[in-house]
C-alpha positions, 0 to 999 in steps of 0.5 A: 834763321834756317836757309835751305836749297831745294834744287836748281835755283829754289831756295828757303829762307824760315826767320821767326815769323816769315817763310820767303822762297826764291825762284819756286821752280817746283813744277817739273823740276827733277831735282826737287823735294818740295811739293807744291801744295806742301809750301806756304811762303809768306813772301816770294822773291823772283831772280828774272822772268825764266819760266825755270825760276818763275816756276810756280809763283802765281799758284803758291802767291794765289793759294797763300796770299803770298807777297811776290818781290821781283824787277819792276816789269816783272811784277807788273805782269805777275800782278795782271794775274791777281797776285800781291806784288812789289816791283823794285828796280836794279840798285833798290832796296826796300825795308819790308816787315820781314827784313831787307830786300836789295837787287843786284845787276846780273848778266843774262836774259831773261823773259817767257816763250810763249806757245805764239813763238813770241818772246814776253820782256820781262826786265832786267835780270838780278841778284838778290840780297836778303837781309833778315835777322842781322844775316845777309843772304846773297841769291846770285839770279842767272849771271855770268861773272863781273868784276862788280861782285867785289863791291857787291861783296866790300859794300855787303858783307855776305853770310851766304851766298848762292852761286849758279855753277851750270856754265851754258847759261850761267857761269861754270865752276871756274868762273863761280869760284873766282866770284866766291872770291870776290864776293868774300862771303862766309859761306858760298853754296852751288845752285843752277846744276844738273837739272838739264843735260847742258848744265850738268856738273860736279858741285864737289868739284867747285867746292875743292875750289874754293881755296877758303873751305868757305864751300859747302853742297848741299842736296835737296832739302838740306839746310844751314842755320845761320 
């Protein structure tokens, strides 16, 4: 299976016979190599109702026919827009025919600003564990650090795991790196980074801090087989 990071929090998951993207933030983010009439995910998994990780979901849902996993109040909304959707909950998991989709606590916010100044609750914010092909990829959403993320990772053993480092909104390096520890996972890669000036960082620095060598940065488009 091939896993690669397109910038902020976007990430590609390509098995044998299904492409799942995380957060489609394509749209006005810098930082990107993906166009948005060049993607063709079969499924779409949503951290939180962020209008940076919500991104392009219902063009590309629309456009390819797409299955759009998130929150339950999430989903919900997004299938008001004529989108295949699944609504999950905190804690769940489903067996679907690409692989094994649970969802994890996550510590933030989340919901749309709308131009009314009125704010759109969207559900709780979440992880996400991805299990395809006998791998675990582990998505981490927006979330502080919380000492639950050692059982997250005792009850899953983690192949790879996606950490937000931009501090501000999310954790920093400091605190990712302790929840690279926790989590135990095999291979841990920065995401949520530099995208906007209040969460600019350096992701070599976080990799020096994983005492482990489990780090690895990558840039847009970038990849690992796993």
């Amino acid at each position: 299976m091939k896993v690669s990071y397109h910038g902020h929090s976007v990430v590609k998951m390509k098995s044998q016979e299904k492409t799942i993207l995380i957060d489609p933030f394509i749209t006005g983010n810098g930082l990107t190599d993906l166009k948005v009439k060049d993607v063709k995910p079969d499924v779409i998994i949503l951290t939180h109702g962020h209008g940076d990780h919500i991104g392009d979901t219902v063009e590309l849902a629309k456009e390819n026919n797409s299955l759009v996993i998130a929150t339950f109040e999430l989903a919900t909304y997004l299938s008001w827009q004529g989108i295949n959707t699944h609504g999950m909950s905190i804690g769940g998991a489903y067996q679907f025919d690409f692989g094994k989709v649970k969802l994890t606590p996550a510590i933030h916010g989340t919901g749309l600003v709308t131009e009314n100044n009125e704010i759109i609750y969207l559900g709780m914010p979440a992880g996400v564990l991805v299990t395809i092909e006998d791998k675990t990829i582990y998505h981490a959403g927006d979330t502080a650090l919380f000492s639950d993320m050692r059982l997250i990772g005792e009850r899953h053993p983690i192949d790879l795991a996606f950490l937000p480092i931009g501090d501000n909104f999310t954790m920093g390096p400091e605190d990712a790196a302790y929840a690279a520890q926790l989590l135990s996972a095999k291979k841990v890669v920065p995401i949520h980074y530099n995208t906007f000036p209040p969460i600019k960082q350096d992701p070599h620095k976080f990799v020096e801090m994983l005492e482990d060598g489990t780090g690895q940065v990558l840039e847009a488009g970038e990849s690992i087989e796993l």
